[in-house]
C-alpha atoms as an extended CHARMM CRD file, in Angstrom:
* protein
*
        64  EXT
         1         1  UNK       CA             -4.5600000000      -17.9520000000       66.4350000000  PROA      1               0.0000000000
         2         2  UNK       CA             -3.4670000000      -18.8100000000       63.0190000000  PROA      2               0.0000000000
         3         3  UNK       CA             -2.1770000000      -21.9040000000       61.7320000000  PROA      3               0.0000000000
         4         4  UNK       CA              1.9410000000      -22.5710000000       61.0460000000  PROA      4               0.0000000000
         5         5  UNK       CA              2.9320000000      -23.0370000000       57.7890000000  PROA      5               0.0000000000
         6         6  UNK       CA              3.4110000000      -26.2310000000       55.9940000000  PROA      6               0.0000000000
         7         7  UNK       CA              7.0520000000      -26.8140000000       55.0520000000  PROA      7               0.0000000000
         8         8  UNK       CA              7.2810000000      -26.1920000000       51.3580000000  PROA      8               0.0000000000
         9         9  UNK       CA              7.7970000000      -29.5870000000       49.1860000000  PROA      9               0.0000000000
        10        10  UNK       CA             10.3990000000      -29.7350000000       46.6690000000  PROA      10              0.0000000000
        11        11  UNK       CA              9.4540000000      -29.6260000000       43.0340000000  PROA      11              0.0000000000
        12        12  UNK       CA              9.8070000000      -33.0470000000       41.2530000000  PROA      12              0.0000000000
        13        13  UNK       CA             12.8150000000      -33.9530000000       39.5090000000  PROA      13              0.0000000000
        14        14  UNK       CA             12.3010000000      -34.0960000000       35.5910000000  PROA      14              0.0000000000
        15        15  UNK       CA             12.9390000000      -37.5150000000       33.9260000000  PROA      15              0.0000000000
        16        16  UNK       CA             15.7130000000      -37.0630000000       31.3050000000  PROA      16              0.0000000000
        17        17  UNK       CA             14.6710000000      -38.3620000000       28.1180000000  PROA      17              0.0000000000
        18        18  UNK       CA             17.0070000000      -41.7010000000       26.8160000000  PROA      18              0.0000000000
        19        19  UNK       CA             19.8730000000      -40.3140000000       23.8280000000  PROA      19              0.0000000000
        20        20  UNK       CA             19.6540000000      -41.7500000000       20.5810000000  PROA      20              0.0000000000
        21        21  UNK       CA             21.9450000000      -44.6210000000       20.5030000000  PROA      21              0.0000000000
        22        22  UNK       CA             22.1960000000      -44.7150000000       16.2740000000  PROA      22              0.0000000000
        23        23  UNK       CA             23.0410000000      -41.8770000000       14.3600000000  PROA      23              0.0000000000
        24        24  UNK       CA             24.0510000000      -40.7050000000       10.6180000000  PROA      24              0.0000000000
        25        25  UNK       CA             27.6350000000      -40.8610000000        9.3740000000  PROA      25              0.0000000000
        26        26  UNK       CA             29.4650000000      -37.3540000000        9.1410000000  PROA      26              0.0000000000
        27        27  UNK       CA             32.0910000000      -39.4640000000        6.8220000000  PROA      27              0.0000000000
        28        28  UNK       CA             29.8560000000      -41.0060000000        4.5080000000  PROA      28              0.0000000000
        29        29  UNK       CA             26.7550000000      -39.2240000000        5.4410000000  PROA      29              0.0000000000
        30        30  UNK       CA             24.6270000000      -42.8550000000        5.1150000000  PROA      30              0.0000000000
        31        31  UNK       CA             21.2900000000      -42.2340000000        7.2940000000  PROA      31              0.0000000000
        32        32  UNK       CA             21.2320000000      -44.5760000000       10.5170000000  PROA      32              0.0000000000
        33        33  UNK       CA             24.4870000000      -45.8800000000       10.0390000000  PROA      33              0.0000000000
        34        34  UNK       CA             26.5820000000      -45.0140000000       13.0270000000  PROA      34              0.0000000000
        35        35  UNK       CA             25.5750000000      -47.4060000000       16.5770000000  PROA      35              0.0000000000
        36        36  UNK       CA             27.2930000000      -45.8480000000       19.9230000000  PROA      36              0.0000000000
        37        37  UNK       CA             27.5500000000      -47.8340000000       22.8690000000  PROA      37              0.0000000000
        38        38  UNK       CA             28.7430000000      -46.7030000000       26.4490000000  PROA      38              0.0000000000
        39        39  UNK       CA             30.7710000000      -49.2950000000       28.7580000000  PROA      39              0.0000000000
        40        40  UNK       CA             30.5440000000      -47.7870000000       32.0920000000  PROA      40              0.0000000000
        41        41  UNK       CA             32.2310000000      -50.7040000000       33.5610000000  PROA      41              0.0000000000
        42        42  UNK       CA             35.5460000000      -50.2160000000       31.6030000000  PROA      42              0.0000000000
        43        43  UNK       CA             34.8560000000      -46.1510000000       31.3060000000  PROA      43              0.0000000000
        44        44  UNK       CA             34.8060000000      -46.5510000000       27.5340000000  PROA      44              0.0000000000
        45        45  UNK       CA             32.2990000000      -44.7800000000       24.5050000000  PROA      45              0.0000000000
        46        46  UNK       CA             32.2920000000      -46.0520000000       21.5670000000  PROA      46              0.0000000000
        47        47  UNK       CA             30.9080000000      -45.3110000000       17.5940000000  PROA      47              0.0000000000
        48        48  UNK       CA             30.6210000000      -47.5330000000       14.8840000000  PROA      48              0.0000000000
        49        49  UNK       CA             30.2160000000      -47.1040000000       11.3900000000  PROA      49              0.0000000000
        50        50  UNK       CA             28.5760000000      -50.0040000000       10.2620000000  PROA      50              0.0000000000
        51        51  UNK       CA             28.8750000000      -49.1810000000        6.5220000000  PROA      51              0.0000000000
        52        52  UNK       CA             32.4440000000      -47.7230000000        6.1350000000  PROA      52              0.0000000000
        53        53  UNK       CA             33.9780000000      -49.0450000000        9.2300000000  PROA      53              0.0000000000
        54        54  UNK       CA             34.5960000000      -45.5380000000       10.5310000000  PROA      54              0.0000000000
        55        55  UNK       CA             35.4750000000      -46.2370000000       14.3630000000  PROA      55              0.0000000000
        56        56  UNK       CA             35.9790000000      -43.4720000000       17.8410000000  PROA      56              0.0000000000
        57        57  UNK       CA             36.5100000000      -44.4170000000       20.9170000000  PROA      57              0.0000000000
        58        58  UNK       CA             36.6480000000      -42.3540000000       23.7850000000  PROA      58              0.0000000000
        59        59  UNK       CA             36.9340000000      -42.1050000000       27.9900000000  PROA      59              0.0000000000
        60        60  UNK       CA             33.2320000000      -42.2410000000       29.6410000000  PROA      60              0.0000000000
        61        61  UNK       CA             31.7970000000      -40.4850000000       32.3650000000  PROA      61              0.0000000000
        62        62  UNK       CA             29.2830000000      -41.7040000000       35.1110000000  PROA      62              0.0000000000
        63        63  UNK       CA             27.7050000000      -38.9180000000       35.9110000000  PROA      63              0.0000000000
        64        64  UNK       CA             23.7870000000      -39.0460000000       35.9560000000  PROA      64              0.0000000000
């Protein structure tokens, strides 16, 4: 008599790597310049210039 299969395992979920959180300007094009921030308590995004003052603002998600 044979032996009954084990019930096949799910693979492993891959970790998502973190998202850059400063970035270059597309208005002034100055390297590192731009810092983003997410407020997932108000639902709000936000990127800031921190040499021209360039602001957007925007509606967040929570998705994972």
């Amino acid at each position: 008599m044979g032996k009954r299969k084990a019930a096949a395992k799910p693979p492993p979920r891959k970790r998502m790597d973190k998202l850059d959180t400063v970035f270059s300007c597309p208005f002034c094009n100055h390297g590192s310049s731009v810092e983003c921030r997410i407020d997932l308590k108000n639902l709000i995004g936000e990127a800031n210039c921190q040499i021209c003052q360039e602001s957007f603002s925007t509606t967040a998600n929570g998705a994972d």
